[in-house]
Short mmCIF file of the C-alpha atoms (twelve columns), coordinates in Angstrom:
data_MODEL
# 
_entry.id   MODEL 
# 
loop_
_atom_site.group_PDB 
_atom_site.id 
_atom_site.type_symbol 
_atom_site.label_atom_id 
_atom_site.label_alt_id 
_atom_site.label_comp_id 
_atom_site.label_asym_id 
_atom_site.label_seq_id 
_atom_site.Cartn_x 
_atom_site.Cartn_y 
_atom_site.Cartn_z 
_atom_site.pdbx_PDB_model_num 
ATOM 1   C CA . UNK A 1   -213.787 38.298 -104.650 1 
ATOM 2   C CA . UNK A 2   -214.140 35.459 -106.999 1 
ATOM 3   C CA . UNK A 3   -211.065 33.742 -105.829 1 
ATOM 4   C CA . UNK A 4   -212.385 34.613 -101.965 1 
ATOM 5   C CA . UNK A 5   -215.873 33.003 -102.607 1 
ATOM 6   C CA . UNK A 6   -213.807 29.338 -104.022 1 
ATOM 7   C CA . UNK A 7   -212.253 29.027 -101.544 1 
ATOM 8   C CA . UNK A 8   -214.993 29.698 -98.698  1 
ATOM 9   C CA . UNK A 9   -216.656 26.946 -101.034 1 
ATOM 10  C CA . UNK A 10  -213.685 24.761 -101.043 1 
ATOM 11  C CA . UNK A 11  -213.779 24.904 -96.930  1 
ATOM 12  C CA . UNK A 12  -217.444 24.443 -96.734  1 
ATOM 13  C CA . UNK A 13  -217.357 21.504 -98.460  1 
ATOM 14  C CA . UNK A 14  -214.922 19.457 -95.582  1 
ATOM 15  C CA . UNK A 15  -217.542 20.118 -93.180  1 
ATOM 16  C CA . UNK A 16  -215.153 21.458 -90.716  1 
ATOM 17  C CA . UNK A 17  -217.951 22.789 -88.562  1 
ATOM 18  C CA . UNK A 18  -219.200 19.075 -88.435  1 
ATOM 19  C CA . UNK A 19  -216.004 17.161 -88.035  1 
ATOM 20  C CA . UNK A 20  -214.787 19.373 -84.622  1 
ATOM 21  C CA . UNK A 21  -218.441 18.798 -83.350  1 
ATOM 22  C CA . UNK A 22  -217.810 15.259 -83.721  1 
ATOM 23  C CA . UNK A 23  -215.061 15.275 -82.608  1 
ATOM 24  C CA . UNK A 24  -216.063 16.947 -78.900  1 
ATOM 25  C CA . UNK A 25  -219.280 14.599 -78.949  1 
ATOM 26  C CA . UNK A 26  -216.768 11.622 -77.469  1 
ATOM 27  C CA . UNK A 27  -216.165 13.599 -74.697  1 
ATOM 28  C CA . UNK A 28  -219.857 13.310 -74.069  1 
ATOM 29  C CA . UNK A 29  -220.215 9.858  -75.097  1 
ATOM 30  C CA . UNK A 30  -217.640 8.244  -72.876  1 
ATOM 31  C CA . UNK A 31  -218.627 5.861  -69.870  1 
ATOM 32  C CA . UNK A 32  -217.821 7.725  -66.836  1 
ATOM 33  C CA . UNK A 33  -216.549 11.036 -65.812  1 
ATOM 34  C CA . UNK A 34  -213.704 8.788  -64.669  1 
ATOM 35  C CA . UNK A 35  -212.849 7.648  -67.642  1 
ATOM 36  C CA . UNK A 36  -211.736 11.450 -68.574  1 
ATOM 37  C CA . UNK A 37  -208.273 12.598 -67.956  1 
ATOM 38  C CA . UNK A 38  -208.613 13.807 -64.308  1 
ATOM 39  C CA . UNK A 39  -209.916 17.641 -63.965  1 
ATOM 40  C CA . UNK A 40  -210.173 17.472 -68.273  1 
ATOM 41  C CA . UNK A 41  -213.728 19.423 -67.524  1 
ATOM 42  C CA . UNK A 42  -212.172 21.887 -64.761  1 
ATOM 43  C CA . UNK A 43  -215.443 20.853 -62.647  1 
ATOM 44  C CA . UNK A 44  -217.741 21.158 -65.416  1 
ATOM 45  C CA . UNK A 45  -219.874 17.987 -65.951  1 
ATOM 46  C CA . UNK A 46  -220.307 16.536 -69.386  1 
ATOM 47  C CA . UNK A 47  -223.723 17.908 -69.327  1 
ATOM 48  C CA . UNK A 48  -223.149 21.353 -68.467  1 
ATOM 49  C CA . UNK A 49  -221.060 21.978 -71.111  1 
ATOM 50  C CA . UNK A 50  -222.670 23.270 -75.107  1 
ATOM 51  C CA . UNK A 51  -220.279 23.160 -77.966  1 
ATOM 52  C CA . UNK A 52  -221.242 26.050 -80.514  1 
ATOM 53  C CA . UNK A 53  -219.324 26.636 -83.786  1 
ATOM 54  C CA . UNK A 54  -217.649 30.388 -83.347  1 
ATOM 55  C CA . UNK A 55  -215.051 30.890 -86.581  1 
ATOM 56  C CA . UNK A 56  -212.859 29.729 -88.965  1 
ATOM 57  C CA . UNK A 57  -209.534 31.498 -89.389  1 
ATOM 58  C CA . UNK A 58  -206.889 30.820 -92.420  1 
ATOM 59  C CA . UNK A 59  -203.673 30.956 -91.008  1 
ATOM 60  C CA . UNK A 60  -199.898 30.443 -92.690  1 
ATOM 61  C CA . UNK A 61  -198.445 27.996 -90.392  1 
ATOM 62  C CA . UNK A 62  -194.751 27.379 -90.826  1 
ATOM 63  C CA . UNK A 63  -194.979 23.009 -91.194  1 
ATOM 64  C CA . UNK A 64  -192.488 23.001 -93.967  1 
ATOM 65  C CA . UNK A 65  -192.244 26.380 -95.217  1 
ATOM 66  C CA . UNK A 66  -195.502 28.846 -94.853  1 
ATOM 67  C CA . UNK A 67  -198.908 26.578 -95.857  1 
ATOM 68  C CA . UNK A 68  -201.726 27.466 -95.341  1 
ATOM 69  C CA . UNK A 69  -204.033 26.298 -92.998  1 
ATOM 70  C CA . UNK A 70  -207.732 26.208 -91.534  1 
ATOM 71  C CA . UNK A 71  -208.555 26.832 -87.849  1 
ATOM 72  C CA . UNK A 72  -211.698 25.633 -86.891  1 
ATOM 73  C CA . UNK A 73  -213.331 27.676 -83.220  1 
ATOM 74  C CA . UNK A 74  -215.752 25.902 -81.667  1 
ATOM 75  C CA . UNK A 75  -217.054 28.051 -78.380  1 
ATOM 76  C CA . UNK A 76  -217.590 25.904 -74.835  1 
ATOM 77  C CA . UNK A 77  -220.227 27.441 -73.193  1 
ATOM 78  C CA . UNK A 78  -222.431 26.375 -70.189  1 
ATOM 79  C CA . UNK A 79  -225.872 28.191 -69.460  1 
ATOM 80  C CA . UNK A 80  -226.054 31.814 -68.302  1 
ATOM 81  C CA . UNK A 81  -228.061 31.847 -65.723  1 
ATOM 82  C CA . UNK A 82  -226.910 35.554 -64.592  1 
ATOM 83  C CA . UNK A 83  -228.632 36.544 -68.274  1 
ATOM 84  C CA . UNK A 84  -225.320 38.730 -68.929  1 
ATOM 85  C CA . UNK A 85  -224.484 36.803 -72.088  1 
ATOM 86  C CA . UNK A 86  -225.772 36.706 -75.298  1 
ATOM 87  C CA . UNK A 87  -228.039 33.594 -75.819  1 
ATOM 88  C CA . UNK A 88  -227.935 33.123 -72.761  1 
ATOM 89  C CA . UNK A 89  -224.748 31.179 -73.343  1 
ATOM 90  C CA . UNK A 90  -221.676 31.893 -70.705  1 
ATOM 91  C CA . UNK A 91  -218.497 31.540 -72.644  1 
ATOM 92  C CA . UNK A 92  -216.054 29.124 -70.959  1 
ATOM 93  C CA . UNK A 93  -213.327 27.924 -73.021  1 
ATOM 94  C CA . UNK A 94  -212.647 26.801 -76.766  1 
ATOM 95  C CA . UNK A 95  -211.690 24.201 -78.790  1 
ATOM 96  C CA . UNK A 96  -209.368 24.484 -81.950  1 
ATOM 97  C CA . UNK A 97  -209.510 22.044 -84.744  1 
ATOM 98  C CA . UNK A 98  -206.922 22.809 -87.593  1 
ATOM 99  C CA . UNK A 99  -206.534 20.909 -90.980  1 
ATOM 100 C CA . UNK A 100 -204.727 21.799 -93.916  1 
ATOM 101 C CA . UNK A 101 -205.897 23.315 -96.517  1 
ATOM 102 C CA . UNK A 102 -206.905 20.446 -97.757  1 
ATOM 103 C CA . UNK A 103 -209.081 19.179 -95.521  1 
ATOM 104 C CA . UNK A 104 -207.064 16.777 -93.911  1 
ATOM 105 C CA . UNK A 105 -205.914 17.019 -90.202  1 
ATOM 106 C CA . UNK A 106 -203.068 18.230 -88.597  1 
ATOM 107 C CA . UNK A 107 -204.385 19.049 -84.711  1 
ATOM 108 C CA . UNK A 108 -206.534 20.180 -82.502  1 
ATOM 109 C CA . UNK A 109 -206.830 21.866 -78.870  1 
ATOM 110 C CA . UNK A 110 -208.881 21.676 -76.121  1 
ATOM 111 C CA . UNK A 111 -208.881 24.352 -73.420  1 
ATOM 112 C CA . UNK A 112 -211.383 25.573 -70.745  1 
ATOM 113 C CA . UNK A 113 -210.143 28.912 -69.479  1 
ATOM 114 C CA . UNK A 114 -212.837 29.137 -66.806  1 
ATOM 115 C CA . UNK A 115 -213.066 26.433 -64.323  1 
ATOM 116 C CA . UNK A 116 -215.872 25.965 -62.336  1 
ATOM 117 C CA . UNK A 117 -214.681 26.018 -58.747  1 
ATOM 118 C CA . UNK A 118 -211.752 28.790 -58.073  1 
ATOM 119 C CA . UNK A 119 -208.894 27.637 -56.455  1 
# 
């Protein structure tokens, strides 16, 4: 457990949590909804949307060999206004932020699996 509790440290102390967060706050911060790739927000405006820290995950990724690496979760939610979610917070999509183990980065995804508007 020792070895399991260093390591948690070791990952707290990148502020992953933080970084992804920041990283998501430019989507809020740019000029115009026009200046996002088209349809980036599936219909969602920029202030619909709540970013919420979900997991982390430790995965072996095969880069060069199996390393280890960090997955970051950060949930995309808009308000429930239905009430059928916990915190009142409708799940609609996710965004991945993965670093070595090491703290330093390697990728990250963006992906809302519910649009707004059906098709």
């Amino acid at each position: 457990m020792d070895v399991l509790n260093k390591l948690k440290e070791k990952i707290d102390s990148f502020q992953l949590n933080e970084r992804a967060l920041k990283t998501l706050s430019k989507i809020k911060n740019v000029e115009s909804d026009d200046d996002l790739f088209p349809k980036f927000l599936k219909g969602y405006s920029r202030d619909e949307i709540i970013f919420k820290p979900k997991q982390q995950v430790l995965e072996l990724y095969n880069f060069t060999g199996f390393d280890l690496s960090v997955l970051t979760i950060i949930g995309i939610y808009i308000n429930d206004i239905e009430k059928k979610w916990s915190d009142n917070l409708k799940p609609i999509g996710y965004f991945e932020y993965q670093t070595d183990i090491n703290g330093e980065y390697i990728n990250d995804y963006f992906e809302i699996e519910d649009p707004k508007y059906s098709s």
